[in-house]
N, C-alpha and C positions, 0 to 999 in steps of 0.2 A: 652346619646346624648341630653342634655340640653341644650333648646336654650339661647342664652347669649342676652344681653342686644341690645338695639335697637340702632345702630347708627350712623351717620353721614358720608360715604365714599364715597370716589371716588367725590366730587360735587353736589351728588344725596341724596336727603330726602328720606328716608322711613321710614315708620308708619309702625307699627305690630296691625291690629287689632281683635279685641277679635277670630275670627274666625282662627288666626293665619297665612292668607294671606298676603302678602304686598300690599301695599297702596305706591305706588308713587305720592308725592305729586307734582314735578316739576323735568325734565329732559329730553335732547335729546339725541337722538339716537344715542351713538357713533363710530368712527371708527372702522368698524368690526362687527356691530350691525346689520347689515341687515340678513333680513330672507333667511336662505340655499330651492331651490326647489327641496325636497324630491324627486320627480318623476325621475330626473335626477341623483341623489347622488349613488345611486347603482348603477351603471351602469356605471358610472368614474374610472378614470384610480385609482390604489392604493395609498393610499398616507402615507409615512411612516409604511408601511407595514399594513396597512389597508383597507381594500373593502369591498365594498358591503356589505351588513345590518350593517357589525360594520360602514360604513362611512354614513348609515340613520342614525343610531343610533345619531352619532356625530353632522350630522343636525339636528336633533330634540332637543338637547342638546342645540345648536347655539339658534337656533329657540323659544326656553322656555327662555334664556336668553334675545332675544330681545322683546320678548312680555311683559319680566319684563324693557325693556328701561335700562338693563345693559351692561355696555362695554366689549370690545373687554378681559379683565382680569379675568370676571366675567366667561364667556363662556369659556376660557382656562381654569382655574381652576377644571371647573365642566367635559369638555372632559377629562382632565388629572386625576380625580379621579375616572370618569368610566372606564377609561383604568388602571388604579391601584386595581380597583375594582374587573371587569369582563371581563377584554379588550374587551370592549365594545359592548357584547353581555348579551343580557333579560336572564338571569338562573333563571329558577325555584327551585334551590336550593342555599344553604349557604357556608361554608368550613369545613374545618375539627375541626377548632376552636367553631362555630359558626353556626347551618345548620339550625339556622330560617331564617338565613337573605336571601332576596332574589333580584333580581332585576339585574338593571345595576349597579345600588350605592350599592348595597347588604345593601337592609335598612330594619330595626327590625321593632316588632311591633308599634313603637310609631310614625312610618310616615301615619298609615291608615292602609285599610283593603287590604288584598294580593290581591284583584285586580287591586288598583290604584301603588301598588310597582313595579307589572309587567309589569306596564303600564310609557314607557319610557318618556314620555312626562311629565305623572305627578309625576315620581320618579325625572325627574330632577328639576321643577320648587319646590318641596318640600327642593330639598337638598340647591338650592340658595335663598331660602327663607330663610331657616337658614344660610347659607354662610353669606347673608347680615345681620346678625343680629351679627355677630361675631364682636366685638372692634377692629376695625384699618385693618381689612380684605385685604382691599384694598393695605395695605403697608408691612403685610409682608410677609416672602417668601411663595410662590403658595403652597408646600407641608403643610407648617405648617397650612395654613387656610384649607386647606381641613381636614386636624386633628380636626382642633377642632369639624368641624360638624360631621364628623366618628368617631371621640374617637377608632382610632386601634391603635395597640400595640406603630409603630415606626413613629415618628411624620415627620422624612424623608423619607417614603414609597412611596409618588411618586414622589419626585424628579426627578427619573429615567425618568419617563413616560413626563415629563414636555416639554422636546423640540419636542417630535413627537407630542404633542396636539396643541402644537403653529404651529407646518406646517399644521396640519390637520384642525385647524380652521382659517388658513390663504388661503390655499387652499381651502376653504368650501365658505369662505366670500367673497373669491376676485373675484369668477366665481355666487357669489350672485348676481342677476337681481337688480338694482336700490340700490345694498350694499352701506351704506352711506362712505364707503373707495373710492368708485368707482367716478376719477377725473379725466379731460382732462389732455393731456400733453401739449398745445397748450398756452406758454406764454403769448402770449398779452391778450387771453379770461382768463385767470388766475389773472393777472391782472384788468381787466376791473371788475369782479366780487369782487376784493379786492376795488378798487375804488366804487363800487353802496355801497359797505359794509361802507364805511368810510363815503359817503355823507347821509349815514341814519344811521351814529352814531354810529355804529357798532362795526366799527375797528377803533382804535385810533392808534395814534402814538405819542411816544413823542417826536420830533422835527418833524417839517415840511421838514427837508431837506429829511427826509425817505420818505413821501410820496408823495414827487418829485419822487422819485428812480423807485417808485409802479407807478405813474403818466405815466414814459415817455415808461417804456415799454405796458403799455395798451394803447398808442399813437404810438406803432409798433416805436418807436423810439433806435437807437443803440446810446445809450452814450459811449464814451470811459472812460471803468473802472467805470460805474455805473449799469453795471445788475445785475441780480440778477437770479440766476438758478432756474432753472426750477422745479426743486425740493422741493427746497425752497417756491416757488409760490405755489404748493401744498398743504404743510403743514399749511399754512398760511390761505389757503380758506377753507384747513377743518377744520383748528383750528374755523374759522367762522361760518363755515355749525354746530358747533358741542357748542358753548361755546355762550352767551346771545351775551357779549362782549369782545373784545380781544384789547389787548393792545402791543403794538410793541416797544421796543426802543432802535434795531438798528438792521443792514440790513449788505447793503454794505459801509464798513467805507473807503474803499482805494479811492471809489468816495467823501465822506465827508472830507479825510485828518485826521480824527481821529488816534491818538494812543494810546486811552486807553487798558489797560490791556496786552495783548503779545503785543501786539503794530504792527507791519509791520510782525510779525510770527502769529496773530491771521486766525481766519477762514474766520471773517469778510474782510481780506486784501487778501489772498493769493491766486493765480491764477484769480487775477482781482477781486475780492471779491465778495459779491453777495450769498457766497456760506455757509453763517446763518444765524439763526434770532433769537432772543432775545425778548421775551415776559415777560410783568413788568407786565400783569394782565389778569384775566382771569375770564367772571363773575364776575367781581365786586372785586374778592379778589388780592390782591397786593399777588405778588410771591416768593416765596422762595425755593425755591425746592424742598420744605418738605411739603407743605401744600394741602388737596386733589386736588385740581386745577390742580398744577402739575401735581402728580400723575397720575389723569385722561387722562392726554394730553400725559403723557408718556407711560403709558397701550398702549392709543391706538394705538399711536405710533409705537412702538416697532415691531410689527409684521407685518406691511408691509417697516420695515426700511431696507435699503441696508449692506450689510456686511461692515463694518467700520465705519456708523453713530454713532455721538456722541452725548452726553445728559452730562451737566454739574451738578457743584451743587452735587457730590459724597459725599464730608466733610459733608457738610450740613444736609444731608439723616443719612449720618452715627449716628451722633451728635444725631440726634434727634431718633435712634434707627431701621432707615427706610430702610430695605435690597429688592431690587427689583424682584433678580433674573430674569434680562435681557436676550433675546435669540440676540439681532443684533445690539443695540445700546450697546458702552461703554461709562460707564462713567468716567468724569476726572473731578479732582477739578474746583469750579470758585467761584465771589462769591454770599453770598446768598439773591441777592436782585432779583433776576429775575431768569427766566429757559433760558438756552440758547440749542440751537439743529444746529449740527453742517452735513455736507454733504463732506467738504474737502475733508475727508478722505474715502468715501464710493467710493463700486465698483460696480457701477452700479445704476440706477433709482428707483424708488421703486414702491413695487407692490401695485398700488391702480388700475386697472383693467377699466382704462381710456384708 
């Protein structure tokens, strides 16, 4: 279980220093990130076939994640290998393969001494200590980076376990007190906080006629065929709440007359438009779909997105080797200068616990 090189994902710098802890040098807290309160976690209803001490387990797991200022990925990850592990219960023994190992992560001697393994708190921040050290972690599929820091037999082992740890830390974060997922549904304040963002630099756009579009509904204003869903507004204030700077460039095009790309079939046109958005940058880095900016924004994304949300920039990912393993967003081709995030097609609102 050798830790690998130190590096660069998801947006977020970490340092490995000599004592083997991470060092976060710059990063905010992203969707999904917020702290689960244990006192309540037992005692909630099951989730994905889970209760009680296994769903503390799972928030403490949440909870070692955001104290590392890791996203919404990072934390799935780490629930879906202790439910591959021990479904999600502290064993003081191993398997039949293997009966040193012990814990949630069922981790050998080279994480510490058998008290800190038993100890779920510090057996999880050990295992994403090494998760972040894994090369491109963040980009490929959730079983395989758990592989690398367990080194067991089948490098798809928990695959399986993968979409119950996405309900479980969906449902853990979204009933999180002050969860940074956690967003009004109330348009024109959705707006009005996109507007403070834009006049202190914040959020850009690249044409002004967008942020006319952002303008008239935080002026409680109905344009015909220039709103923009509510949904949408959302994504856009936590793309803000979460990223230094964000970049926009385009919204609703059936208010603009645009017919780039599907043209009058796009997202940006159909059912009065309103209902995408298009982000050229993020922190500083110019987008592509492939690059961790991205990535970060799509992790977070994902797990509170509506059944049929889309995320473009598939080819893109492909090309450069980057497989998701997505539970609610699909992805479909576009092209690779931006991320685009689509709502059309989605059934229902999304759960950010506003």
């Amino acid at each position: 279980m050798g830790a690998g090189k130190v590096a660069v994902a998801a947006g977020v710098a970490f340092l490995l220093t000599l004592g083997g802890t991470v060092a976060i040098s710059s990063a905010t807290a992203a969707c999904g990130g917020g702290s689960v309160n244990l006192a309540s976690v037992g005692t909630s209803a099951p989730v994905a076939g889970y209760s009680g001490d296994q769903l503390v387990i799972a928030g403490t797991i949440i909870n070692a994640a955001a104290e590392l200022e890791l996203d919404t990925r990072a934390a799935v990850i780490a629930v879906m290998t202790g439910m591959g592990e021990s479904s999600l219960r502290n064993l003081n023994h191993g398997d039949a393969v293997d009966n040193t190992t012990i814990g949630v992560f069922q981790q050998g001697e080279s994480y510490g001494p058998r008290v800190d393994r038993l100890d779920p708190k510090k057996a999880a921040t050990a295992f994403l200590t090494r998760l972040v050290q894994v090369p491109g972690w963040a980009t490929m599929p959730p079983s395989l980076a758990a592989h690398e820091v367990q080194i067991n037999q089948d490098p798809d082992h928990y695959t399986k376990f993968y979409p119950a740890a996405v309900e479980v830390v969906q449902a853990l974060t979204s009933s999180a007190s002050g969860g940074a997922c956690s967003v009004g549904g109330d348009s024109q304040a959705l707006a009005q906080e996109l507007m403070t963002a834009a006049g202190n630099g914040q959020l850009r756009v690249l044409e002004p006629r967008y942020l006319a579009q952002i303008e008239s509904v935080a002026a409680g204003q109905k344009v015909p065929n220039c709103g923009i869903d509510v949904s949408i507004l959302q994504i856009m204030v936590l793309a803000v709440r979460s990223f230094e700077t964000v970049g926009v460039s385009d919204i609703n095009r059936k208010c603009t007359g645009s017919q780039l790309g599907a043209g009058t079939g796009s997202s940006h046109w159909i059912e009065g438009g309103g209902k995408a958005v298009d982000f050229y940058a993020l922190g500083g880095t110019i987008l592509t779909g492939t690059d961790p900016q991205s990535i970060r924004l799509i992790s977070m994304l994902d797990p509170i997105m509506p059944a049929g949300a889309r995320v473009g920039q598939v080819q893109c990912r492909a090309e450069a080797g980057i497989s998701l393993g997505l539970r609610n967003m699909r992805e479909f081709e576009d092209t690779c200068n931006h991320l685009h995030i689509d709502l059309a097609y989605a059934k229902g609102p999304l759960n950010v616990g506003g």
